[in-house]
N, C-alpha and C positions, 0 to 999 in steps of 0.2 A: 455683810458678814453673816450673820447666822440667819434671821427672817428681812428681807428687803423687800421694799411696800413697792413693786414693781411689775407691771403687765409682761406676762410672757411675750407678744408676740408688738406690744410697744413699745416706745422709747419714753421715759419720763424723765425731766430738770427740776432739780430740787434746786431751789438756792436763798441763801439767807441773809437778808440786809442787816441782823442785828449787830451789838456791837459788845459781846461776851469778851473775855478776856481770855480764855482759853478754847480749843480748839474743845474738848469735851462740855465746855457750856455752850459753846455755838450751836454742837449737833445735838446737842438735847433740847435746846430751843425750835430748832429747825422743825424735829417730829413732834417736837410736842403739841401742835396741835393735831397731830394725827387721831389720839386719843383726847383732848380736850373737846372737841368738834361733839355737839349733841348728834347723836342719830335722826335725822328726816321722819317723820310719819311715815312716810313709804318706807322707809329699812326698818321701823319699829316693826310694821305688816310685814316684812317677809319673813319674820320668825313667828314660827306657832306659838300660841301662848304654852302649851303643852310641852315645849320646846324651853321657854325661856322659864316655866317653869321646876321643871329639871334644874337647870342649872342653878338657881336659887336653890334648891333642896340640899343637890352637891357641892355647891361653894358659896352661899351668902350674896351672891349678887347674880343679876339678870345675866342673860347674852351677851348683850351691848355694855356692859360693863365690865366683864371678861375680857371680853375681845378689846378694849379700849388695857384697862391691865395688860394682857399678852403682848399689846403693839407697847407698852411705856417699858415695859423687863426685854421687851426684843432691844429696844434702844439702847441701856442700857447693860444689855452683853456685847452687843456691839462696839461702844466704847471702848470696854474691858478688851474686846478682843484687837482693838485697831494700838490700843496702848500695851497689848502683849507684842505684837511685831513689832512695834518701835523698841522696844526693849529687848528686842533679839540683837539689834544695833547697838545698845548703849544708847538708846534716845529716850525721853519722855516728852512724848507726843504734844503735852501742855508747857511746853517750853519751847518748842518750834513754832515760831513765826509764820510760816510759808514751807508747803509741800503740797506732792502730788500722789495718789498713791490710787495704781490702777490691780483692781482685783477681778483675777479669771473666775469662774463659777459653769459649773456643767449646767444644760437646760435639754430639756426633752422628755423620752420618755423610758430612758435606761435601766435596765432591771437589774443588778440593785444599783441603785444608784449612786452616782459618783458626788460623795461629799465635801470632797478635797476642792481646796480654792487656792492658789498660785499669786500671789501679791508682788508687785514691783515700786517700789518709794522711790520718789526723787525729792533730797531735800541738801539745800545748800549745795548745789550741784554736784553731788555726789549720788549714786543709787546702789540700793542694793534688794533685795529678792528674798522672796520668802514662800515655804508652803506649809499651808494649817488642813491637818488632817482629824478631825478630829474621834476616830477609832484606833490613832495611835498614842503610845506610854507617853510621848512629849508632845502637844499637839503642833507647835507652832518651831518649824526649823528653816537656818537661813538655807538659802541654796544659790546658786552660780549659772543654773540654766534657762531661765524665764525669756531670754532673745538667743536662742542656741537657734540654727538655722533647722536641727531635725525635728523641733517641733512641730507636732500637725497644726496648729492656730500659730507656726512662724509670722505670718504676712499681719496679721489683724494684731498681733502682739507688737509688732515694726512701728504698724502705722500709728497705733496710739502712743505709744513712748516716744516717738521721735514727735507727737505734738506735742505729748505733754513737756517732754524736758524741754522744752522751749518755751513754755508756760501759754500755749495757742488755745485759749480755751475757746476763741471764735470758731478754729477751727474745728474741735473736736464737737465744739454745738451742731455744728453749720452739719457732718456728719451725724451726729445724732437725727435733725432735721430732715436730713434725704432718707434715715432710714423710715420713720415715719408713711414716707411717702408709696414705700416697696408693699407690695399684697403678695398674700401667698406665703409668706418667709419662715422657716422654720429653723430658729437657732439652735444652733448644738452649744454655745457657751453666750455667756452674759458677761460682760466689762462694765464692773463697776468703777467708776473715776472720781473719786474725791481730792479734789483742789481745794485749797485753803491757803488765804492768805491776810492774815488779821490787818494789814494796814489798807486792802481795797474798800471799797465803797460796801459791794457784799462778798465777806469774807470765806462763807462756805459755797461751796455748787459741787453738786455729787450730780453728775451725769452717766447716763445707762447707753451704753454700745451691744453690739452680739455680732459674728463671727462675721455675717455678710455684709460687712461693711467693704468687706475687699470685692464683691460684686461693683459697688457706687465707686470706689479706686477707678476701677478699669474702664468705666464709664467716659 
């Protein structure tokens, strides 16, 4: 959604063994040690004291406490925004059971850049589509064309919905795993795929894709 703790040019699996009641306490568990986590001695050292003093003067607290703040209010809009698209549906997202929901995002180095993200839900075997823009009057509206064939990321859009609605998250690992493996790659979009299913063993897994996965396809 809006800040994702994610390597441009990696692939990372987040997943959560806990056992929250709702899909919004799952993933605030999930990150929450992002920001709970002390800083190392060595991250302590790569801020100047000069540096983390500043930031004391303008906000009451260090660097490393800022930045642990920024990652827990990123979570936290996040949320808010995954439960804004569900309610583009008539759904509230903490009342579903099991879904899947894969969000486009641009990557690179685009002048200005492109903020808009393109979502596709599948839940209770139904899907439907959405795009959040957020420099528009409504940010978040359904739409009808996220698998249209004139899409430029047609193929990469194909491949991950036809896993997901089948609920193959081996799959869609096993792809994440080969991209890992590629050098040199430079994605123009990011797939973010959050799976959620409160009666599995681990109920969350949010997995990161990018556009050349249709290179590993053809392979």
């Amino acid at each position: 959604m809006t800040t994702k703790f994610t390597l441009i040019l990696g692939t990372i699996l987040f997943s959560s063994s806990l056992t929250a009641q709702t899909f919004s306490e799952d993933y605030f568990e999930l990150f929450k040690k992002s920001w709970e986590k002390e800083p190392t001695e060595e991250m302590k050292a790569q801020v100047p004291p000069s540096v983390d003093s500043m930031y004391r003067q303008s906000t009451g607290k260090g660097f490393w406490e800022m930045q642990a703040e920024q990652q827990k209010q990123s979570t936290l809009i996040n949320i808010e925004n995954y439960k804004s698209a569900f309610k583009l549906n008539e759904l509230d997202i903490d009342s579903v059971d099991k879904f899947v929901i894969i969000e486009e995002s641009a990557r690179g180095g685009n002048w200005p850049p492109d903020l808009t993200r393109k979502g596709f839900v599948i839940v209770d075997g139904q899907t439907f589509s959405y795009k959040f823009n957020p420099e528009a009057e409504v940010n978040y509206k359904l739409t009808t064309d996220f698998l249209a064939k004139e899409n430029t990321f047609y193929e990469c859009r194909l491949i991950i919905a036809d896993l997901a609605k089948d609920y193959d998250i081996e799959g869609i690992t096993t792809l994440a795993k080969k991209e890992m493996e590629l050098e040199g790659m430079q994605p123009k979009v990011e797939y973010e795929i959050v799976v959620y299913d409160q009666t599995a063993e681990k109920p969350l897994r949010i997995i990161y894709l990018h556009d050349f996965i249709t290179e590993i396809e053809k392979k």
